[in-house]
Short mmCIF file of the C-alpha atoms (twelve columns), coordinates in Angstrom:
data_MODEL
# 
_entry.id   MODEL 
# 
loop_
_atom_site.group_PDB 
_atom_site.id 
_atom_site.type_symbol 
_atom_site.label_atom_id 
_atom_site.label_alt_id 
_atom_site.label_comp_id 
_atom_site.label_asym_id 
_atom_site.label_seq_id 
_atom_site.Cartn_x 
_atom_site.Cartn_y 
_atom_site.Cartn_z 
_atom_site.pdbx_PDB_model_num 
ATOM 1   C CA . UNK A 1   117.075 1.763  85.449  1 
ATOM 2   C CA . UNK A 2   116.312 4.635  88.097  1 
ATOM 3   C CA . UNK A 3   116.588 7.050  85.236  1 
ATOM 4   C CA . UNK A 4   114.172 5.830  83.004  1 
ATOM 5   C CA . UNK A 5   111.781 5.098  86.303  1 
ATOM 6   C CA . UNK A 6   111.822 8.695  87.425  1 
ATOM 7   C CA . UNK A 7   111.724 9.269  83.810  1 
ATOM 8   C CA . UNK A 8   108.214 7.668  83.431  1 
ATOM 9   C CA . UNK A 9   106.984 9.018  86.730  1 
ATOM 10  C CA . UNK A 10  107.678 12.567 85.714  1 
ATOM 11  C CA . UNK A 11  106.278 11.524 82.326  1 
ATOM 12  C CA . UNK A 12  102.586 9.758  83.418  1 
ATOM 13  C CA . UNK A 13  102.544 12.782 85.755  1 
ATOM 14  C CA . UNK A 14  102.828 15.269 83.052  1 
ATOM 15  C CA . UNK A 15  99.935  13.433 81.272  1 
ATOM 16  C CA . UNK A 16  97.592  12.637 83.994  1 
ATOM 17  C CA . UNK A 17  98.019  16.898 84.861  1 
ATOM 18  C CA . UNK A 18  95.350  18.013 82.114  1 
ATOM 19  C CA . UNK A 19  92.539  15.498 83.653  1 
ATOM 20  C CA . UNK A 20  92.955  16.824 87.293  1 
ATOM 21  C CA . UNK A 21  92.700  20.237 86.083  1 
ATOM 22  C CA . UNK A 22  89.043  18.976 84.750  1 
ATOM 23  C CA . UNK A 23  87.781  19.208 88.133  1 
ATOM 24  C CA . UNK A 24  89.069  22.857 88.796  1 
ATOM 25  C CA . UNK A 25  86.877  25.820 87.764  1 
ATOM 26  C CA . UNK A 26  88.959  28.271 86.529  1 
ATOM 27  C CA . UNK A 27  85.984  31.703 85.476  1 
ATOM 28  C CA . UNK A 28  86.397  35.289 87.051  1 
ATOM 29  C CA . UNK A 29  84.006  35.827 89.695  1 
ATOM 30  C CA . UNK A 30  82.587  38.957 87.328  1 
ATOM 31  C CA . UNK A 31  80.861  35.515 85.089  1 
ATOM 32  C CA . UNK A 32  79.624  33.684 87.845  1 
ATOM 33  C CA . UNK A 33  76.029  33.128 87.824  1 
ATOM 34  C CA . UNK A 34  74.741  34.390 91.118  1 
ATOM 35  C CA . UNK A 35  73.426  31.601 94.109  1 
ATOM 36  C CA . UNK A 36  70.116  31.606 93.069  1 
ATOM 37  C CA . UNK A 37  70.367  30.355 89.415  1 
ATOM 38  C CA . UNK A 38  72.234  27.578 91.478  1 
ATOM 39  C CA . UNK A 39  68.829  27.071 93.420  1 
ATOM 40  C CA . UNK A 40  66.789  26.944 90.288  1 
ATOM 41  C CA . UNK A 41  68.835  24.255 88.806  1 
ATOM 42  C CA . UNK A 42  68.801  21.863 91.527  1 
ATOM 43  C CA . UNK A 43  64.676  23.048 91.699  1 
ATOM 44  C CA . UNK A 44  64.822  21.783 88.001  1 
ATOM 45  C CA . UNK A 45  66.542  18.580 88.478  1 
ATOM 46  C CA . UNK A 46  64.881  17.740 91.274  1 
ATOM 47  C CA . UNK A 47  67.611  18.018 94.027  1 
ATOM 48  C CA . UNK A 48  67.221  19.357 97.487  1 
ATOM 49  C CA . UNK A 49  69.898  21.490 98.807  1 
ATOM 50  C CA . UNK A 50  71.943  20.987 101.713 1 
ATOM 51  C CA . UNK A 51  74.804  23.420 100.919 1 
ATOM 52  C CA . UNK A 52  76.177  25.699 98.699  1 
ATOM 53  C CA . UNK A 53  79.978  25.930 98.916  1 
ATOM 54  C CA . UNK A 54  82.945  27.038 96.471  1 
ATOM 55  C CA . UNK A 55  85.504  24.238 95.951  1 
ATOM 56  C CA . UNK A 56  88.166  24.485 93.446  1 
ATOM 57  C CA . UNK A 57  86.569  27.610 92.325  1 
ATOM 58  C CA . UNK A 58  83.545  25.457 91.234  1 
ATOM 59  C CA . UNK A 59  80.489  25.507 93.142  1 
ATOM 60  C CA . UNK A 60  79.330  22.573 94.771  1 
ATOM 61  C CA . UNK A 61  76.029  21.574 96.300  1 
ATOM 62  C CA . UNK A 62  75.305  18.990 98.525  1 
ATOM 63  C CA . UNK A 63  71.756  17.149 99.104  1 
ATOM 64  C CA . UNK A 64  69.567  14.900 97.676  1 
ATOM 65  C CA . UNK A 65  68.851  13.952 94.218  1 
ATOM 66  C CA . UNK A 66  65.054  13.385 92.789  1 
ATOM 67  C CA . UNK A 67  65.911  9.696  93.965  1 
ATOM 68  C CA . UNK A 68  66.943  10.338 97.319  1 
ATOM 69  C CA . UNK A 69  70.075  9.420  96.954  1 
ATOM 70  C CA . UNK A 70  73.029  12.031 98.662  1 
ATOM 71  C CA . UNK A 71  74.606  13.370 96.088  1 
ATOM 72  C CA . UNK A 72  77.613  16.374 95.843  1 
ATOM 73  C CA . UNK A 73  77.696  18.026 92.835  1 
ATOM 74  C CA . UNK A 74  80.083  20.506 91.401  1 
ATOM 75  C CA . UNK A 75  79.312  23.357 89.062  1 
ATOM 76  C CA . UNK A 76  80.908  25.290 86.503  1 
ATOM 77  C CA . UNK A 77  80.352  28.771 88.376  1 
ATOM 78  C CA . UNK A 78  79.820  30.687 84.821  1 
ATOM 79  C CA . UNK A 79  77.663  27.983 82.630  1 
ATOM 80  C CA . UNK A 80  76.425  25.860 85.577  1 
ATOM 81  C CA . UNK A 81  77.457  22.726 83.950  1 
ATOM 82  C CA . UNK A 82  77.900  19.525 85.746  1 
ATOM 83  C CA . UNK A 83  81.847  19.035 86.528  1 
ATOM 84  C CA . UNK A 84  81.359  15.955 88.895  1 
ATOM 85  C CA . UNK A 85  79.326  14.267 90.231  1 
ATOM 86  C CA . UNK A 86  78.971  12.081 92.847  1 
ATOM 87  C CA . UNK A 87  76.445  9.938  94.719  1 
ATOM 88  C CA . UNK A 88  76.964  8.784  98.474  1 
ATOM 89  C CA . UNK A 89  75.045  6.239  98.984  1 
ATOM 90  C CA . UNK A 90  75.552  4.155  96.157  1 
ATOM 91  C CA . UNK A 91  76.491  0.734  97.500  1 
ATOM 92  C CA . UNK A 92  76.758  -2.826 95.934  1 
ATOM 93  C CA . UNK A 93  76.032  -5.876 97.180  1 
ATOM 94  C CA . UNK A 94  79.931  -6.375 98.728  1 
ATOM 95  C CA . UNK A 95  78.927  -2.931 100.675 1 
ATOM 96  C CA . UNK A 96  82.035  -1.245 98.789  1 
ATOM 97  C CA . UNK A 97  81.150  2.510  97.748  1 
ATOM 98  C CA . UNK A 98  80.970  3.758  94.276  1 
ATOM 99  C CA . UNK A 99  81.412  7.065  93.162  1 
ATOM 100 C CA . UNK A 100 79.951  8.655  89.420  1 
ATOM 101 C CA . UNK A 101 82.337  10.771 88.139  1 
ATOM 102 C CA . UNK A 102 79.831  12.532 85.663  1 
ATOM 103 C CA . UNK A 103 81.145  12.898 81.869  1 
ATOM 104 C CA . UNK A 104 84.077  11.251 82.237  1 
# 
C-alpha cells in the first residue's frame, strides 16, 4: 500500500508540475518590453501603480484597478499579457478572501 501511495504522490506531482510553471515567466531579458510600456498598460486599463517588481521573471505591478480595488498583477515581461491576477480586497459576506486567478 505505501508503494502505490508514494506512487500516486510522485504521480499527481508530476501532473500538477506543468500548471505551476504557468505562473513563471520564462523570456530573455533582450525581449522584455522596457518599464514604461508597463506604465502605459496599466494607464490603459485604468490601474494606478504602486510598484513595479520582477517575480518569477514576470513583472508584477501592484495598485489599484479602475474600481479601486488592490489588485497585483503579473506580466508576461515580452508580450505584457496578463499571467495572474489577483484582487485584495475582494471579500464575501463570511469576510473570507478570494483571490482571481486570471485565465485559468
Amino acid at each position: 500500500m505505501k508503494r502505490i501511495t508514494t506512487r500516486l504522490v510522485l504521480t499527481l506531482a508530476l501532473i500538477a508540475t506543468p500548471a505551476l510553471a504557468d505562473e513563471n515567466c520564462v523570456v530573455p531579458m533582450t525581449d522584455w518590453q522596457p518599464r514604461e510600456a508597463v506604465m502605459k498598460l496599466a494607464a490603459e486599463q485604468g490601474w494606478v501603480l504602486r510598484r513595479i517588481r520582477i517575480d518569477d521573471g514576470c513583472y508584477e505591478v501592484i495598485g489599484r484597478d479602475a474600481a479601486g480595488r488592490a489588485i497585483e498583477v503579473k506580466l508576461n515581461p515580452a508580450t505584457l499579457a496578463v499571467v495572474e491576477m489577483e484582487f485584495e480586497d475582494d471579500h464575501d459576506e463570511d469576510g473570507a478572501e478570494h483571490e482571481d486567478g486570471g485565465d485559468d
